[in-house]
N, CA, C and O atoms as a GROMACS GRO file, in nm:
protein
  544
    1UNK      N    1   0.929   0.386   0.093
    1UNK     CA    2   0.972   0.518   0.059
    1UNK      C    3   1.004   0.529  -0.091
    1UNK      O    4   1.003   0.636  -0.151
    2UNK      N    5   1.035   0.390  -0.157
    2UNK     CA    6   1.107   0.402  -0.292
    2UNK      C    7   0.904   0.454  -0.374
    2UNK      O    8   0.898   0.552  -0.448
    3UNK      N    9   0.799   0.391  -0.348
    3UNK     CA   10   0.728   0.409  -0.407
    3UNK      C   11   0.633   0.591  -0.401
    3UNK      O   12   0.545   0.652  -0.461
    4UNK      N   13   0.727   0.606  -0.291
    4UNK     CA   14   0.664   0.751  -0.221
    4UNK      C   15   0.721   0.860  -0.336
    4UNK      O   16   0.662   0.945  -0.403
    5UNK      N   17   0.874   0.814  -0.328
    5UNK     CA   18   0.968   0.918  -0.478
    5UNK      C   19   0.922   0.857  -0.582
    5UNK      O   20   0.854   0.927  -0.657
    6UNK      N   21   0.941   0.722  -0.617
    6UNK     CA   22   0.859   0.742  -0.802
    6UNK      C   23   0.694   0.838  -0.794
    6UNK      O   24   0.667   0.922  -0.880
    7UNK      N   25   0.611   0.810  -0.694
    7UNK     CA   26   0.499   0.879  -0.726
    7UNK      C   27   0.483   1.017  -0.670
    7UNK      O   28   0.368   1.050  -0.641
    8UNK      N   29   0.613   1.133  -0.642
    8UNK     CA   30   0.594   1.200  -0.594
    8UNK      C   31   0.482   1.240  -0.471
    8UNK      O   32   0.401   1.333  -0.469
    9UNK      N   33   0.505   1.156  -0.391
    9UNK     CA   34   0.404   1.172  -0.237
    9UNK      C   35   0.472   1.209  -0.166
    9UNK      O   36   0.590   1.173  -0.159
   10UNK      N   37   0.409   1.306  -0.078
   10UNK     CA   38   0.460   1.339   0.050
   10UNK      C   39   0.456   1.254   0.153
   10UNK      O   40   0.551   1.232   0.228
   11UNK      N   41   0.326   1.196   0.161
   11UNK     CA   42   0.296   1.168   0.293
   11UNK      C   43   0.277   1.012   0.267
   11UNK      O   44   0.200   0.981   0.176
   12UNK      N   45   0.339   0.917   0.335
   12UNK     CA   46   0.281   0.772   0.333
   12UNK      C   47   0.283   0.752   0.448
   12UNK      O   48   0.313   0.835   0.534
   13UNK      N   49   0.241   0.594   0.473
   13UNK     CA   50   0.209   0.512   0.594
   13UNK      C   51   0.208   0.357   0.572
   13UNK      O   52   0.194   0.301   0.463
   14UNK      N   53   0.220   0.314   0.657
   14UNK     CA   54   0.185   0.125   0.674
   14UNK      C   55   0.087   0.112   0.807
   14UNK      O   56   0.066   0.191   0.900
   15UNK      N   57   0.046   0.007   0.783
   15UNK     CA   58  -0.062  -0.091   0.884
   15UNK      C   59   0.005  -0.068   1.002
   15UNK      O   60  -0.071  -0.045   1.096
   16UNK      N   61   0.159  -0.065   1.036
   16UNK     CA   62   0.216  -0.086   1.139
   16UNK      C   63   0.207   0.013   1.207
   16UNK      O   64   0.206   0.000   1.330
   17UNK      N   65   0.196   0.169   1.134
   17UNK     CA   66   0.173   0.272   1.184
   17UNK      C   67   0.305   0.366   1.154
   17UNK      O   68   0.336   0.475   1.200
   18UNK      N   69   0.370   0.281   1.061
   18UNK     CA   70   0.473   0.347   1.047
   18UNK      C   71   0.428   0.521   0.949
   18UNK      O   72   0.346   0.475   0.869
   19UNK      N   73   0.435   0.652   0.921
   19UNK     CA   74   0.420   0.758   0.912
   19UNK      C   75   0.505   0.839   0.823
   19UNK      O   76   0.555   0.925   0.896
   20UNK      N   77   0.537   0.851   0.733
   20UNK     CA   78   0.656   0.940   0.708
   20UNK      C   79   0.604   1.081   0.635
   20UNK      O   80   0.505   1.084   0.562
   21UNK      N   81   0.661   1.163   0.657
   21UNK     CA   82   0.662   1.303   0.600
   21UNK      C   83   0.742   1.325   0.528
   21UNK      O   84   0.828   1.401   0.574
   22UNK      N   85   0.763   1.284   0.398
   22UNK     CA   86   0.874   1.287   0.292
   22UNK      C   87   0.965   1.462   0.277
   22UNK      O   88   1.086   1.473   0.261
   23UNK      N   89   0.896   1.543   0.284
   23UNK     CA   90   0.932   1.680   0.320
   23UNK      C   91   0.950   1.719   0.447
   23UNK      O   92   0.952   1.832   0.496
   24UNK      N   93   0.964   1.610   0.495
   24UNK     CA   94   0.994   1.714   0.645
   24UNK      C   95   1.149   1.583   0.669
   24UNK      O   96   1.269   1.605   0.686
   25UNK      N   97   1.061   1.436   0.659
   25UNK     CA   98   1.219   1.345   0.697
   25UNK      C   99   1.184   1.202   0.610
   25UNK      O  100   1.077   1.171   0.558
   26UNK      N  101   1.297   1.137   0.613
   26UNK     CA  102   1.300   1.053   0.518
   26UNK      C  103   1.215   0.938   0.590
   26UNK      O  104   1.135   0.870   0.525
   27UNK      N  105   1.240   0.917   0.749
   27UNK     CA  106   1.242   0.789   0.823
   27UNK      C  107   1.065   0.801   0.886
   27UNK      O  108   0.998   0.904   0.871
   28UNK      N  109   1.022   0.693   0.944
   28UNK     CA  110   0.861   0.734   1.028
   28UNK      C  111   0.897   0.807   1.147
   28UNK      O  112   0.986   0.764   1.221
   29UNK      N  113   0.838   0.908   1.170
   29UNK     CA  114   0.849   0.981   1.283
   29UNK      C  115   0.746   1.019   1.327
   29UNK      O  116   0.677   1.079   1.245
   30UNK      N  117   0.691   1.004   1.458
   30UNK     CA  118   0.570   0.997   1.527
   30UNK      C  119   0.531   1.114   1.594
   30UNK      O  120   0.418   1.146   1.632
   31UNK      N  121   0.676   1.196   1.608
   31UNK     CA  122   0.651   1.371   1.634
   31UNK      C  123   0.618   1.424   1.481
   31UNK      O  124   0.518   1.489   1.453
   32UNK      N  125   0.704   1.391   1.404
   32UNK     CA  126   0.693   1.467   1.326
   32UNK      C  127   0.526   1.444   1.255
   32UNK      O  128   0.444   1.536   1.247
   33UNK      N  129   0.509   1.353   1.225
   33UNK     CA  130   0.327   1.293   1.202
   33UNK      C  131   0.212   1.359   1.280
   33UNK      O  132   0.106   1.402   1.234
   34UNK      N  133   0.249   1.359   1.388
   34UNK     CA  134   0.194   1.473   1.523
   34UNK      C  135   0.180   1.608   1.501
   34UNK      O  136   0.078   1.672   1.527
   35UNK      N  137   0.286   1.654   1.452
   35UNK     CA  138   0.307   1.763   1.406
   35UNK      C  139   0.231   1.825   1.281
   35UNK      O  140   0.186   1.939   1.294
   36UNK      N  141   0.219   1.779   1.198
   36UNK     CA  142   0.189   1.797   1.064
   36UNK      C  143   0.021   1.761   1.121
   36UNK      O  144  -0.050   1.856   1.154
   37UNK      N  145  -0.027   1.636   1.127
   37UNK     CA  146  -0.178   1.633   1.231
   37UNK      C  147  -0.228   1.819   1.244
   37UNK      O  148  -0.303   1.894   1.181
   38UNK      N  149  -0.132   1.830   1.370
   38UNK     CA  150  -0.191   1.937   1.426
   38UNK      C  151  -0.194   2.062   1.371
   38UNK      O  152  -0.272   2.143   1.421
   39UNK      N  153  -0.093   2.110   1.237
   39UNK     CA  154  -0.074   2.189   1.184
   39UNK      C  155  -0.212   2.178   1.076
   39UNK      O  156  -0.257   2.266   1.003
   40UNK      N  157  -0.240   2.094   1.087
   40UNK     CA  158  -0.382   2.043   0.897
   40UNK      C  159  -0.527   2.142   1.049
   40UNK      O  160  -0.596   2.242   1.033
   41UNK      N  161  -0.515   2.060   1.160
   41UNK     CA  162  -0.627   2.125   1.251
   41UNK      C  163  -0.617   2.260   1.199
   41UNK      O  164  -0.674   2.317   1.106
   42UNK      N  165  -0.506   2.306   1.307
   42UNK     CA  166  -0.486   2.484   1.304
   42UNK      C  167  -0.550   2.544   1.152
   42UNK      O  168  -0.660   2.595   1.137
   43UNK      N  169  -0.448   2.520   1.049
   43UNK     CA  170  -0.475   2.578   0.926
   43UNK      C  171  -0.683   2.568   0.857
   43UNK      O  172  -0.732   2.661   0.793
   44UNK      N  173  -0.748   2.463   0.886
   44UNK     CA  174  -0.857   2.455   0.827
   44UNK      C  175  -0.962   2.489   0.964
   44UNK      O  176  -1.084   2.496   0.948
   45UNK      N  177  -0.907   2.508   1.080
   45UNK     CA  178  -0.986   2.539   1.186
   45UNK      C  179  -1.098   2.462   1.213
   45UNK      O  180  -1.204   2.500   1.261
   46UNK      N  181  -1.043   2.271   1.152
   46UNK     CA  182  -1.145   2.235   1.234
   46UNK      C  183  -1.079   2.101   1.328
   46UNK      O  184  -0.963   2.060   1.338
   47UNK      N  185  -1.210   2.054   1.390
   47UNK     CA  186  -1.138   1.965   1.435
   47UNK      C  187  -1.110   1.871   1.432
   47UNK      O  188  -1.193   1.818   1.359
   48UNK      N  189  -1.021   1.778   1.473
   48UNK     CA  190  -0.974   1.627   1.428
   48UNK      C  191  -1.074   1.539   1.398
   48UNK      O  192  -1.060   1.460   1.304
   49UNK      N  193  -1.161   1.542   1.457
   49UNK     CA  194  -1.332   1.463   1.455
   49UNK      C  195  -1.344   1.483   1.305
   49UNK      O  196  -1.312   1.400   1.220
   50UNK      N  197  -1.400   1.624   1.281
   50UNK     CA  198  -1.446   1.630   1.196
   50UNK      C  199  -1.381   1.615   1.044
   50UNK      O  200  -1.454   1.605   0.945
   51UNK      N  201  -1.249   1.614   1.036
   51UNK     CA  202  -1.112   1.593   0.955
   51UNK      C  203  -1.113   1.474   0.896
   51UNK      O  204  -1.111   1.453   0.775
   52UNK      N  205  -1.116   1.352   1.033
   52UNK     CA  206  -1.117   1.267   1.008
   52UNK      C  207  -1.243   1.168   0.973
   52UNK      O  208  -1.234   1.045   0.974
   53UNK      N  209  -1.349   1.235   0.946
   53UNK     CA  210  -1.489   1.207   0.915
   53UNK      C  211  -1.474   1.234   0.773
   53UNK      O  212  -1.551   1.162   0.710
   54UNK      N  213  -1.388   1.327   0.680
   54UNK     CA  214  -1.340   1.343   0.561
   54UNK      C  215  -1.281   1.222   0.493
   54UNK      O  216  -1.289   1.205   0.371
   55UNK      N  217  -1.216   1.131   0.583
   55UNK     CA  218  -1.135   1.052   0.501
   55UNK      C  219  -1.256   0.891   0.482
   55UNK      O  220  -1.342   0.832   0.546
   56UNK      N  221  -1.200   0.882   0.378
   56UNK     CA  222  -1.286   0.723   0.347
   56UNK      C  223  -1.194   0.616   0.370
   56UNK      O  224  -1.082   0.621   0.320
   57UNK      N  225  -1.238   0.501   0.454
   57UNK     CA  226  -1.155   0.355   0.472
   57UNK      C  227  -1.216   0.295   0.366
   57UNK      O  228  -1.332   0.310   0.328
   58UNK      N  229  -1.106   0.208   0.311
   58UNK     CA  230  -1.126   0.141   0.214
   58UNK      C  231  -1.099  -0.051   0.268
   58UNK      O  232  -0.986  -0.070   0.312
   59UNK      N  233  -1.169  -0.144   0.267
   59UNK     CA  234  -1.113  -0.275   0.327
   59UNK      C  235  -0.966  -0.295   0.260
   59UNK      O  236  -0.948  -0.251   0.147
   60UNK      N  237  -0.880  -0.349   0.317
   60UNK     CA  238  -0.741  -0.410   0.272
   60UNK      C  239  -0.722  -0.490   0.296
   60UNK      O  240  -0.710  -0.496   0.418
   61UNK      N  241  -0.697  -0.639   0.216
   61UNK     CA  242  -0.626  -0.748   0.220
   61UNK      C  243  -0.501  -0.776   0.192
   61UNK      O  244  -0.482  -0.763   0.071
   62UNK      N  245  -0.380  -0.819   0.267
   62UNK     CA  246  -0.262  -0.828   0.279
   62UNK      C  247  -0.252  -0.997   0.240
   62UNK      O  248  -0.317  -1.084   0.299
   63UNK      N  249  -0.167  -1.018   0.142
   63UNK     CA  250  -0.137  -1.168   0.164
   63UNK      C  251   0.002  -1.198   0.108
   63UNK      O  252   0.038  -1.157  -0.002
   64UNK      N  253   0.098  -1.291   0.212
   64UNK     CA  254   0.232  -1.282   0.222
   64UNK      C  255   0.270  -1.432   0.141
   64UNK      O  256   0.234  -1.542   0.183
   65UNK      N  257   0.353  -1.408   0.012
   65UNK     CA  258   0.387  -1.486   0.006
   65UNK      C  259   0.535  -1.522   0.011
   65UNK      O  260   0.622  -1.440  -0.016
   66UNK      N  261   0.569  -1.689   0.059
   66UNK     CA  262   0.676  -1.724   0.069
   66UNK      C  263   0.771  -1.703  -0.037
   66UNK      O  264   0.726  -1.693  -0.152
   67UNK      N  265   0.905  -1.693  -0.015
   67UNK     CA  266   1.010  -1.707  -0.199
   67UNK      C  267   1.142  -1.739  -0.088
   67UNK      O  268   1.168  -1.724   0.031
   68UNK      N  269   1.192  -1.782  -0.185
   68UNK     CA  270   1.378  -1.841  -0.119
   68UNK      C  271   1.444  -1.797  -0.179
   68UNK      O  272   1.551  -1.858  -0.181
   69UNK      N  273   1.440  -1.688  -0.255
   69UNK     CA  274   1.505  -1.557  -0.302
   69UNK      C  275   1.470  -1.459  -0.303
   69UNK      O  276   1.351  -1.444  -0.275
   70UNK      N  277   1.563  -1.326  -0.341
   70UNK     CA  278   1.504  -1.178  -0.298
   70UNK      C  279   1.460  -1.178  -0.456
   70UNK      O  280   1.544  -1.190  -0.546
   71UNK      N  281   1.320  -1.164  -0.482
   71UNK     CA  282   1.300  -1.136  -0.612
   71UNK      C  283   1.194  -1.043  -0.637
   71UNK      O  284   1.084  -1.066  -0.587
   72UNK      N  285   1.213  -0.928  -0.717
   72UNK     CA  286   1.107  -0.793  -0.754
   72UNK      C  287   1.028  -0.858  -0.849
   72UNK      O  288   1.043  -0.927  -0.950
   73UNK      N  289   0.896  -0.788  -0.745
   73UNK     CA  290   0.746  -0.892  -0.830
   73UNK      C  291   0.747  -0.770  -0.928
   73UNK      O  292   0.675  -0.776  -1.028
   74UNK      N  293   0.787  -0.714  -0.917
   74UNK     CA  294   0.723  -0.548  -1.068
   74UNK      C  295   0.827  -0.594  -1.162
   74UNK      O  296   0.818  -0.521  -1.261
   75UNK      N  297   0.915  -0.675  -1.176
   75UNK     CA  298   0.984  -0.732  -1.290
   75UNK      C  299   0.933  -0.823  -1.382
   75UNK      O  300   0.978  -0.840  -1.495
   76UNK      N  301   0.817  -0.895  -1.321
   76UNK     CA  302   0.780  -1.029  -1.403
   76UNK      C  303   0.698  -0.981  -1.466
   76UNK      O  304   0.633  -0.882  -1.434
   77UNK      N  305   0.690  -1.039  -1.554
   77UNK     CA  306   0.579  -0.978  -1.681
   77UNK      C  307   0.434  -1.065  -1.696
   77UNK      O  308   0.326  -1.018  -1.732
   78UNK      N  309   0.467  -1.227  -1.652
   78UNK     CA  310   0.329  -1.268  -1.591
   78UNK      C  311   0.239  -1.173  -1.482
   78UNK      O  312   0.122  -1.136  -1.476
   79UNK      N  313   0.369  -1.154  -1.392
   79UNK     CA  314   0.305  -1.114  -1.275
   79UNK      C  315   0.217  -0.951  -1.296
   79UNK      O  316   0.109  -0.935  -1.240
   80UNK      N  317   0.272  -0.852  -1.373
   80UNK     CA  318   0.245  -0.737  -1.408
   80UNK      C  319   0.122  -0.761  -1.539
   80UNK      O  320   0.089  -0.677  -1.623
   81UNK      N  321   0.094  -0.838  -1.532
   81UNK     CA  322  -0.009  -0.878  -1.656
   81UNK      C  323  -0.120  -0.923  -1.548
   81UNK      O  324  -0.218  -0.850  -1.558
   82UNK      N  325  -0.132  -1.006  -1.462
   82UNK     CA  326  -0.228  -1.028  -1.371
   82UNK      C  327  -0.257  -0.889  -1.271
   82UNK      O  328  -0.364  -0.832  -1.249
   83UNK      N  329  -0.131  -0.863  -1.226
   83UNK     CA  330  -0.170  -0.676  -1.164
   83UNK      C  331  -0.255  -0.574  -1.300
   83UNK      O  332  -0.340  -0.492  -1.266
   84UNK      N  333  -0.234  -0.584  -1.384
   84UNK     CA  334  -0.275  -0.464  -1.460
   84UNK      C  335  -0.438  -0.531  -1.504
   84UNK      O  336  -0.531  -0.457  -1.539
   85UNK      N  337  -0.445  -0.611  -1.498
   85UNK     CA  338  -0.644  -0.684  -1.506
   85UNK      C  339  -0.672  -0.675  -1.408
   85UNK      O  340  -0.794  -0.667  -1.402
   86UNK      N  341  -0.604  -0.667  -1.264
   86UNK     CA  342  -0.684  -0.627  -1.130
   86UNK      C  343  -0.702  -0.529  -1.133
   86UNK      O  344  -0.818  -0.490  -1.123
   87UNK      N  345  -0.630  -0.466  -1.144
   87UNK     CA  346  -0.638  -0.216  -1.156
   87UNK      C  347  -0.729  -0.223  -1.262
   87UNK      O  348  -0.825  -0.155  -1.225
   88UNK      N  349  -0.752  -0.271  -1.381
   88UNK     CA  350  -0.816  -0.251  -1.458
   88UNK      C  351  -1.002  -0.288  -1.373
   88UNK      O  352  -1.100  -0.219  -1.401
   89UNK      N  353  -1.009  -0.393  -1.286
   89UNK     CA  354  -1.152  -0.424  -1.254
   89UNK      C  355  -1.196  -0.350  -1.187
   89UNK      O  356  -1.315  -0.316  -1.188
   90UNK      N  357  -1.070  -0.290  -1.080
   90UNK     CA  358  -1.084  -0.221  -0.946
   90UNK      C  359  -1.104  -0.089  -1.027
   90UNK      O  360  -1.167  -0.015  -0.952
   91UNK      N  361  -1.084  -0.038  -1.121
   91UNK     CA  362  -1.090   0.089  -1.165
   91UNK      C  363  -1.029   0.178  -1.048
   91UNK      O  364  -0.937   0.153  -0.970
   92UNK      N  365  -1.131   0.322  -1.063
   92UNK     CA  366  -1.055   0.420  -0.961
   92UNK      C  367  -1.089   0.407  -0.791
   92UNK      O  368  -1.071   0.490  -0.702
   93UNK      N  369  -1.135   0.292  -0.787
   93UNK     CA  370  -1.200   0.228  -0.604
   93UNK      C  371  -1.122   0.174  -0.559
   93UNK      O  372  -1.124   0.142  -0.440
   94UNK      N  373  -1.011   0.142  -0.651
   94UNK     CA  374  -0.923   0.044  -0.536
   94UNK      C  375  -0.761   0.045  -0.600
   94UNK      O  376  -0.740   0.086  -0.714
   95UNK      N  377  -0.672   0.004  -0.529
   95UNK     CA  378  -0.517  -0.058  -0.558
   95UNK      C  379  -0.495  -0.173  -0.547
   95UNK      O  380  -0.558  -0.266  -0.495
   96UNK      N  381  -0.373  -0.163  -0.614
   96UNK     CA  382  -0.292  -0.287  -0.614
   96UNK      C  383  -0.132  -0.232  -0.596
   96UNK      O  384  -0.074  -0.174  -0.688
   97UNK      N  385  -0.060  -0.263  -0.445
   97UNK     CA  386   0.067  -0.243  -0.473
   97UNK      C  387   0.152  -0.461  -0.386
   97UNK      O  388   0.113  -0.552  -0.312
   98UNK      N  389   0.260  -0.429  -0.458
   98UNK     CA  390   0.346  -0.568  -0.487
   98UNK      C  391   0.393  -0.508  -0.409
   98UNK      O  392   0.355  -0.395  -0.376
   99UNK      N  393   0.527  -0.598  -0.339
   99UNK     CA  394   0.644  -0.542  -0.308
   99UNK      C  395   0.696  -0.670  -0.238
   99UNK      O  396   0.622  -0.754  -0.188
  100UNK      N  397   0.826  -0.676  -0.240
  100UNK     CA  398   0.951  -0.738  -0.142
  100UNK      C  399   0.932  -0.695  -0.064
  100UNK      O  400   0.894  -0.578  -0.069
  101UNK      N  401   0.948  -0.781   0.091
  101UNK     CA  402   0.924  -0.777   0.224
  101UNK      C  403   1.116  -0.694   0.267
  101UNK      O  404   1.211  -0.740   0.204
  102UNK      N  405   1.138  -0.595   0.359
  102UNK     CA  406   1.280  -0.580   0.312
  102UNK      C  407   1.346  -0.626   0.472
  102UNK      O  408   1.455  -0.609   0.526
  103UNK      N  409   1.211  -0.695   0.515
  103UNK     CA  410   1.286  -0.781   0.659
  103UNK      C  411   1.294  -0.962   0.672
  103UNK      O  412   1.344  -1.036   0.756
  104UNK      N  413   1.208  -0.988   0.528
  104UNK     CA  414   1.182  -1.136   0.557
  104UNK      C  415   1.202  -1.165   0.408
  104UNK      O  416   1.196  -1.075   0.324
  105UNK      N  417   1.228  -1.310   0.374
  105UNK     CA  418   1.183  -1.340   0.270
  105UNK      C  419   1.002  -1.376   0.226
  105UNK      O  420   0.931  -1.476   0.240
  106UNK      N  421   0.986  -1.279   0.186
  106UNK     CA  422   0.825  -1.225   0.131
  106UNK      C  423   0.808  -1.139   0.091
  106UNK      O  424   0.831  -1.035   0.152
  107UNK      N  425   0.729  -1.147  -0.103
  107UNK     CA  426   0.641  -1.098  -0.123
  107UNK      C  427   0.509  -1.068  -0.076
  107UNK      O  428   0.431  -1.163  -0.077
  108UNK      N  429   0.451  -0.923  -0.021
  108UNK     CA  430   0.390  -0.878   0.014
  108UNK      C  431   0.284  -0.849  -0.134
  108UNK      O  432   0.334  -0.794  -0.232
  109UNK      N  433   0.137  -0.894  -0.136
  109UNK     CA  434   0.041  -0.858  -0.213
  109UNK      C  435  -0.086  -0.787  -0.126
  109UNK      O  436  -0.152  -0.829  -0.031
  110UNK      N  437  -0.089  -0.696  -0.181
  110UNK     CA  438  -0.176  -0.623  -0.127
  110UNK      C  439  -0.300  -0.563  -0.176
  110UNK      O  440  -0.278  -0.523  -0.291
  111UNK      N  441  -0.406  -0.542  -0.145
  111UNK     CA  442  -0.495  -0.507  -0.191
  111UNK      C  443  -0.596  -0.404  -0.142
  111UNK      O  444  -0.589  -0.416  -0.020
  112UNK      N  445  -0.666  -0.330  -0.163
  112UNK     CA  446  -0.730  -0.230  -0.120
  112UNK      C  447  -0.851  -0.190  -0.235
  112UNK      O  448  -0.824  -0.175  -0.354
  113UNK      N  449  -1.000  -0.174  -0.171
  113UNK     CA  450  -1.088  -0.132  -0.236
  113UNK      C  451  -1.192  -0.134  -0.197
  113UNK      O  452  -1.198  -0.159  -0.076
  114UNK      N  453  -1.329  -0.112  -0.270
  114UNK     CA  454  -1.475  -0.057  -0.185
  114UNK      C  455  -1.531  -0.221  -0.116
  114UNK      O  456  -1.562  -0.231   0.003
  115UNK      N  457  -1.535  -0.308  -0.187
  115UNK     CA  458  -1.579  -0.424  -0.202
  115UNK      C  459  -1.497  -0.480  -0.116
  115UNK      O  460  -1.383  -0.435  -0.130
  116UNK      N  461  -1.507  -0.571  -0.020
  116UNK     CA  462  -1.411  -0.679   0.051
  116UNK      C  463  -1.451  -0.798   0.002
  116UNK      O  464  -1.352  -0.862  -0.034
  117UNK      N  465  -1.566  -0.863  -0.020
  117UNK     CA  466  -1.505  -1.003  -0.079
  117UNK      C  467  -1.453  -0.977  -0.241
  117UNK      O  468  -1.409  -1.078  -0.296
  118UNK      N  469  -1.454  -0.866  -0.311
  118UNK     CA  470  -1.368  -0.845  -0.437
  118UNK      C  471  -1.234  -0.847  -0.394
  118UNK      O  472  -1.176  -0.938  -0.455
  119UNK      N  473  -1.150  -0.781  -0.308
  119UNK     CA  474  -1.042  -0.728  -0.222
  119UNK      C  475  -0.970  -0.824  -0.215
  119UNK      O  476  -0.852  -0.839  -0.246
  120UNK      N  477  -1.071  -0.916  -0.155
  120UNK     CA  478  -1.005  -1.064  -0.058
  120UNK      C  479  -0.974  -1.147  -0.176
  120UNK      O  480  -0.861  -1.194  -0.192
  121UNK      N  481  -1.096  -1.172  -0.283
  121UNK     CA  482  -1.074  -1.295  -0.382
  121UNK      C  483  -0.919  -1.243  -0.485
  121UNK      O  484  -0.823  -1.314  -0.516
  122UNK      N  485  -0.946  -1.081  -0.521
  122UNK     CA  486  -0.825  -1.042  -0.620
  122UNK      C  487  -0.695  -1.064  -0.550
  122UNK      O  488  -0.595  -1.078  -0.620
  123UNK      N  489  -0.683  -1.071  -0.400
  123UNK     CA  490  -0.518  -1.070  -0.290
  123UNK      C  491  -0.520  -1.212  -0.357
  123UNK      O  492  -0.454  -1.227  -0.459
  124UNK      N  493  -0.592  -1.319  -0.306
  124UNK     CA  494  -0.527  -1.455  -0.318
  124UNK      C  495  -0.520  -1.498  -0.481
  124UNK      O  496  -0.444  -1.593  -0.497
  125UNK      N  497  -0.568  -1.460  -0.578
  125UNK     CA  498  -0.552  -1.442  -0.706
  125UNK      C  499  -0.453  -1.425  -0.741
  125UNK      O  500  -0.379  -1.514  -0.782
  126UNK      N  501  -0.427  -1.308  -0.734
  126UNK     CA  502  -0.275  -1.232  -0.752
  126UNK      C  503  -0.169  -1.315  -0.661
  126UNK      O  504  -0.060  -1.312  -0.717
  127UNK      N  505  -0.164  -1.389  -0.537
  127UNK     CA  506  -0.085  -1.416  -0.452
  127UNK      C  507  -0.063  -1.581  -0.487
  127UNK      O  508   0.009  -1.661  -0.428
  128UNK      N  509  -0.142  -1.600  -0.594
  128UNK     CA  510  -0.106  -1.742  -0.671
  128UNK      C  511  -0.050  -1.710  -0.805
  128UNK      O  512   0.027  -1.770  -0.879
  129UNK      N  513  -0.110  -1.605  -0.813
  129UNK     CA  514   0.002  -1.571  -0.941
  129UNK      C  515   0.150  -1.612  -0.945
  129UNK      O  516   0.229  -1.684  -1.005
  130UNK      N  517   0.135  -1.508  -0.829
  130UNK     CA  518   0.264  -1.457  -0.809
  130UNK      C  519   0.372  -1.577  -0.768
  130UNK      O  520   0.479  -1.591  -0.828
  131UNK      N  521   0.324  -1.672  -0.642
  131UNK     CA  522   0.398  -1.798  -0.632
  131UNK      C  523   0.438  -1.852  -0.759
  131UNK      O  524   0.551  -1.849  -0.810
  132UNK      N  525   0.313  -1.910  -0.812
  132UNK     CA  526   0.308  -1.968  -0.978
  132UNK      C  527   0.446  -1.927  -1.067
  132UNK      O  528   0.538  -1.998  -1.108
  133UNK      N  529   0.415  -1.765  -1.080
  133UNK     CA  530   0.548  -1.692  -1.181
  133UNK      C  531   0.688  -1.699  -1.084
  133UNK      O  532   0.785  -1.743  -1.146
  134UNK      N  533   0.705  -1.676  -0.993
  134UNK     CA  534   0.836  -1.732  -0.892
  134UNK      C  535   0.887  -1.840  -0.896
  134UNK      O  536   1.009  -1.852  -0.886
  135UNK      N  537   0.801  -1.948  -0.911
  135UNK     CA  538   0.827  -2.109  -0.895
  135UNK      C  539   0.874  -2.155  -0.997
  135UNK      O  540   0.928  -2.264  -1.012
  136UNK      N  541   0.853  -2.061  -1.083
  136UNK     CA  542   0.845  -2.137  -1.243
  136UNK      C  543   0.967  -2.138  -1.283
  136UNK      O  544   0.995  -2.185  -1.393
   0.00000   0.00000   0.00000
């Protein structure tokens, strides 16, 4: 949610299915996601099929790394130097978001873009980085 308010988004999600509607509630809500769904149908009059034939999947690689402290990967300046040459390759096809795990000890590296073995090689790249700059 913290990355939803710095980038002014309404709407996010996770793998897990978690949903949130930043304007409607802070928390995932599965009516309220439902809701908003069915309201995008009504308003463009078409149907979910075809709605969802609009959106493009992109492959995502997730890779978790261990730490024995709570530590913010967007602080390190190694680490934000290896993120900003991945965004830079991936151009406008793909992301890169970091983050602290806020149930486990883990950094979460993530990746998303057109290419999957690019996707896959930049996650474990970055996810040695990132150990590397932690350890150090």
């Amino acid at each position: 949610m913290e990355l939803m308010q710095q980038h002014g988004s309404l709407l996010g999600g996770e793998g897990s299915g978690h949903i949130i509607c930043l304007d409607r509630t802070t928390t995932g809500d599965g009516v309220v996601a439902a809701l908003q769904v069915l309201a995008e149908v009504h308003r463009t009059g078409k149907s979910l099929y075809a709605l969802k034939s609009e959106m493009n999947k992109y492959p995502q690689v997730l890779v978790n790394v261990k730490v024995t402290q709570k530590v913010d990967p967007n602080s390190n300046e190694v680490i934000q130097k290896a993120v900003k040459v991945v965004e830079k390759e991936l151009g406008d096809s793909g992301r890169v978001l970091l983050r602290a795990s806020g149930t486990e000890p883990l950094i979460r590296v993530m990746i998303e873009g057109v290419n999957e073995d690019i996707v896959r090689k930049h996650a474990h790249e970055l996810a040695d980085v990132v150990k590397n700059a932690i350890t150090a």
